[in-house]
C-alpha positions, 0 to 999 in steps of 0.5 A: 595475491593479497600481501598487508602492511610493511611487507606490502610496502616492501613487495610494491617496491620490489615489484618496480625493480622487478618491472625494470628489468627486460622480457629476457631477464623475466624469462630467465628468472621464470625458468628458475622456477619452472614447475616441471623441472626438478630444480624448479620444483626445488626452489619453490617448495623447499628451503633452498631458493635463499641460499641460490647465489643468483637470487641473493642479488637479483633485483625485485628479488621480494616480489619474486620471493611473494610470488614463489609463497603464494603458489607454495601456500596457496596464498595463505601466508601459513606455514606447511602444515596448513591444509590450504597449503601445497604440503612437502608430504604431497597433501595440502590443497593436492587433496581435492584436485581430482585428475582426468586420469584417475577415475579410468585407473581406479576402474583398472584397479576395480577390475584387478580387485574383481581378478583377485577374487574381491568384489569392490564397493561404491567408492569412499572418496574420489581419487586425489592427487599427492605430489610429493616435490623434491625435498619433500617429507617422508611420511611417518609410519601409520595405520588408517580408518580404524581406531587403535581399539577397533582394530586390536578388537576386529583383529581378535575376532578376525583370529577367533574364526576358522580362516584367520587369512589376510584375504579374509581380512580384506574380504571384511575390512576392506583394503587401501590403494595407491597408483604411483605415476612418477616416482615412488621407486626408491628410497630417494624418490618417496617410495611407499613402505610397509612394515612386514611380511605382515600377517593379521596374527603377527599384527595382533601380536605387536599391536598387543604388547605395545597397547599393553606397555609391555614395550619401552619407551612407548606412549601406548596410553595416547596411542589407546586414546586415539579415534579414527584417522590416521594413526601414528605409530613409530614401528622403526623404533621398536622393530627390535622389541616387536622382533623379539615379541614376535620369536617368542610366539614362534613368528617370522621377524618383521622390518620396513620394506619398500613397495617398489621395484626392486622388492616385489618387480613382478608386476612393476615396470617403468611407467608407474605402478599400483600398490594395495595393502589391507585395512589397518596394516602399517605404512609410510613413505620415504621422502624425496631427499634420501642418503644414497646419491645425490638425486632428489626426484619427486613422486606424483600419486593418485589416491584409490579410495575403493571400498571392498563390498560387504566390509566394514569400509564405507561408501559416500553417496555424495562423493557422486554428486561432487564428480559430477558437479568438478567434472561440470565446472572443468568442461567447456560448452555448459549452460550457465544453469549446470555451471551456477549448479555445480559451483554452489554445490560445490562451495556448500560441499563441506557440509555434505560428507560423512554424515555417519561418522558420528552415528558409526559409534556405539553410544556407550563409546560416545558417552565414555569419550573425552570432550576434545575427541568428541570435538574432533569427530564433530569437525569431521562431519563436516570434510572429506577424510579422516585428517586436516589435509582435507578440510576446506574443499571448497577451494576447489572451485577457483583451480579447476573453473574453465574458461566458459565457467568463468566467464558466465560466473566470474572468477579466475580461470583454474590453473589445473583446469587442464589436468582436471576430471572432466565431464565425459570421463565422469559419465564413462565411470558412473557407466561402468559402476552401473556395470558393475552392480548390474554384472553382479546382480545378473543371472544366467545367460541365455539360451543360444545356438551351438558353436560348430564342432571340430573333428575332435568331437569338443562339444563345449558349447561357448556360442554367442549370447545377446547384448546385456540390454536385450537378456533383460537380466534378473536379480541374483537368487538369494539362495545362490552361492557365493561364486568361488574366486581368489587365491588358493591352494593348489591340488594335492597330488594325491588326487592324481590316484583318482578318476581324474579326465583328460576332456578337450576344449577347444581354444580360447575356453580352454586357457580361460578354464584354467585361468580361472575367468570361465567358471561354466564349461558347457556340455550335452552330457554330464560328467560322472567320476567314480570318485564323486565330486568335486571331480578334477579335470585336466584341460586339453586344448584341442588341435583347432586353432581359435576362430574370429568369431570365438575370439571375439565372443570370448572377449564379450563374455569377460567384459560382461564378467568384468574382465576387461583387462584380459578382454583386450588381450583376445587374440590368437597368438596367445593360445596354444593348440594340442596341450595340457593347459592347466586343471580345474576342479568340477563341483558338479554338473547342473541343469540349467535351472539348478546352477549353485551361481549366477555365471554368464558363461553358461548357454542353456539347454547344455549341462554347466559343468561348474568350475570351483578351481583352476589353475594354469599350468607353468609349462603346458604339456604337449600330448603324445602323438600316438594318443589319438583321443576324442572327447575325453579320456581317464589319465589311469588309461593314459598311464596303461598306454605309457604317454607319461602324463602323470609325471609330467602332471606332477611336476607343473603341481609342484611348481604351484605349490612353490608359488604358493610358498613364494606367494605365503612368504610375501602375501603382505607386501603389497601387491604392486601391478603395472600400470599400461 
């Protein structure tokens, strides 16, 4: 701890009162401010420990106050607002420590983005902690990574095209995660917030009047004038104005509204939760110390900084080699050339990110820039983020050094060595991103034999296919079709009036058909609906239950397809027999040369009937026990046979339609997922 002049006096003093007391009354005074309680977490880093009637009188009570700064400005005698410091918004020093356990959330987050129809990029940044401590700041209400004029610009453009969506947005300009551990639940435990339900019209809208002057009281010229970063606006001033705005243009109102329990519970329960929210919408938390009660808990926070593929976001190579060389320095059993290697790299590390930054901007904007905004990209060539919280990574190095490290290269031992990423958990993440690239560069399985046929007649051929590293997988076709996936609309029911089949698929294909997972349903012969196609297909799962070997090459395919989080949940209770499980759409029956998409469900030589919708139904619809039917049936001949199935078929349509409206009505708060 390095303390100077009369206040090393004064501490060096109090340090011998503090030597003179006994271990026992050590021990209680440490507890004071033990870190892993609320009360201790109090004391350290908010205001309150001068006014704790124990202290006032405890002796050595400045060494126990220099001891109490220096784990609350990491011994930098600052204020809270130093980027070396532990901060009351949860940034500070927080900002590059990487914790063993993000790296496999930001894999689960992956592969929820890959669920939703979204493709993730290589990674912007590496997942850091924020700790937001009891008493901690609320955090204003901003927007990140475009600046207010990029963002009015790509959000005109955005509405001048055909599909104006969110989805859209994201699918170009990326979106923004958080996974909430602890806390983050409510007003008075930091939970973050949006401003909404906010939609890319609406947003314009706003962003517009304020940019224009057209609100009172708002600094719009300054707000005009700002780079990239992260971009204050005081939305809760002008809710009002914005609301008023916003019916005038025939909108919805907007407000503040928690990401948290409460709100959006659907996809929350008490072990922590996932938030994402697109590119450019506005935000904020709540601090740790609300109106409502008296408690004051703290939020711990890992940041998922993942860029959506083919948007604006950008990916850094670097952030790479940084994992690789933190998860190096936190490990035991290395060699003192991989720890000397990691430890240079990462003390020269500030000058090895963003180097795009200043390249990203046209050169007639660079020209027209003011000399303090120039000044401020520079700076930012040389850190991790787009704000102070960043600068200064180097750091790192003496909090996570383990012990081997530090005793072949000198230094402390980290004290957040324990919690750290480590080596192997690294090598298990870059693993899975060369999955993902090679998933998403592959093509057609292989041919394999036929799964045995039940006495239903199903001969939907879903057999076994080789490991990836025997298939030898070729490059994606630049003529292939993008493979249709997301959020859409359900079917109308006129296409109930249609030639629309009844087929039999035995399970788990069937309910991974209809869950949209399997986009191949494999077939000896093809489909030929009078109507053309696309066709519509209703799902039947057959009278077999699912065998082992299904089961097991089921969850295979979805892990090759990127859907480990429905992999681990293959087993046989989850399906049902002798239903309607759902309905897909059919856009066409394809020889296995001709596939419009790359899919790891087909099996040559079958036809792939290639599915470009599905959707599940609420209540599966159990089948007459007259109907008797083999293969596949028209739903006109079911209805001549009076089975009832067409109203039955209607009703679960009309529940999807009211999700939709459901989904609409809250599409921009974001979308918050269980974390296991």
């Amino acid at each position: 701890m390095v303390v100077t002049g009369k206040k090393a006096v004064d501490t060096r003093a109090s340090w011998m009162e503090w030597l003179g007391l006994t271990n026992e009354q050590k021990a209680q005074y440490a507890a004071k401010i033990d870190l892993s309680t609320d009360e201790g977490l109090r004391f350290v880093f908010s205001d309150t420990l001068k006014d704790a009637e124990w202290f006032k009188d405890m002796p050595g009570k400045g060494f126990y106050k220099a001891c109490v700064q220096y784990v609350r400005f990491g011994n930098q005698g600052a204020a809270q607002g130093s980027p070396r410091a532990w901060m009351l918004d949860g940034f500070g020093l927080w900002a590059h420590l990487v914790p063993d356990i993000g790296l496999p959330i930001v894999i689960l987050a992956m592969n929820i983005l890959r669920e939703l129809g979204l493709q993730p990029g290589m990674p912007e940044h590496f997942p850091h902690i924020i700790y937001k401590p009891p008493g901690g700041a609320a955090l204003g209400t901003h927007h990140d990574q475009m600046s207010p004029m990029e963002l009015l610009s790509n959000l005109e453009i955005h509405l001048a095209t055909t599909d104006g969506s969110t989805l859209e947005w994201v699918k170009k300009h990326g979106c923004q995660m958080l996974a909430h551990l602890d806390g983050g639940k409510g007003e008075n435990d930091g939970a973050t917030y949006t401003i909404g339900p906010m939609t890319p019209a609406k947003l314009y809208v706003c962003l517009k009047a304020f940019s224009d002057g057209k609100l009172t009281d708002s600094d719009h010229e300054h707000w005009n004038s700002q780079p990239r970063g992260k971009i204050n606006l005081n939305w809760e001033n002008h809710i009002d104005e914005f609301n008023a705005i916003l019916g005038k243009n025939h909108m919805d109102p907007i407000g503040k509204i928690p990401a948290a329990p409460g709100v959006a519970d659907t996809y929350v329960n008490e072990t922590g939760h996932l938030l994402l929210w697109p590119v450019g919408w506005p935000h904020g938390s709540f601090g740790d110390s609300g109106s409502k009660g008296d408690v004051q808990g703290s939020r711990i926070t890992v940041t998922m900084p993942i860029t959506i593929a083919g948007s604006t976001q950008h990916e850094i190579p670097q952030i790479l080699d940084r994992l690789k060389h933190m998860g190096t320095l936190a490990t035991s059993g290395g060699s003192a050339e991989e720890y000397q290697e990691a430890q240079d790299w990462l003390m020269d590390s500030d000058r090895k990110v963003r180097p795009w930054l200043r390249d990203s901007i046209p050169d007639q904007q660079w020209a027209a820039m003011p000399g303090p905004q120039k000044a401020k990209v520079t700076r930012f060539v040389k850190q991790y983020a787009d704000g102070n919280s960043h600068a200064f990574p180097q750091v790192v190095c003496d909090f996570i050094r383990c012990q081997d490290a530090s005793a072949i290269l000198g230094g402390p031992v980290g004290p957040f060595q324990p919690i750290s990423v480590k080596k192997e958990t690294v090598n298990d993440y870059l693993a899975y991103l060369d999955r993902m690239v090679s998933t998403s560069n592959s093509g057609p399985s292989a041919s394999m034999p036929a799964v045995e046929e039940d006495d239903e007649v199903c001969d939907d051929d879903d057999g076994p296919i080789p490991p990836v590293e025997e298939q030898g997988l070729p490059m994606l076709n630049s003529m292939l079709m993008e493979r249709p996936r997301g959020w859409h609309k359900p079917p109308p029911v006129a296409v109930l009036n249609g030639d629309v089949r009844l087929v039999k698929v035995k399970q788990p294909w069937a309910t991974h058909l209809v869950m949209g997972l399997k986009d191949c349903e494999n077939r000896t012969w093809c489909l030929n609906p009078q109507t053309g196609f696309p066709a519509w297909v209703i799902v039947v799962s057959s009278k077999c239950k699912p065998k082992k070997a299904d089961l097991n090459e089921c969850s295979r395919r979805l892990l090759l397809d990127g859907h480990d989080l429905f992999a681990k949940k293959v087993t046989e209770s989850d399906y049902d027999i002798r239903v309607m499980v759902g309905m897909i759409q059919i856009q066409g029956c394809y020889a296995p040369d001709s596939l419009p998409w790359a899919t790891v469900w087909h099996n040559p030589p079958d036809f792939a009937w290639m599915v470009s919708d599905a959707w599940e139904f609420d209540n599966p619809i159990p089948l007459d026990k007259k109907d008797k039917f083999q293969t596949q049936i028209s739903l006109s001949t079911c209805e001549e046979k009076g089975y009832g199935y067409k109203d039955k078929i209607e009703q679960e349509i009309a529940l999807l339609e009211e999700e939709e409206r459901y989904e609409k009505a809250n599409a921009m708060l974001p979308l918050l997922v269980r974390l296991p």
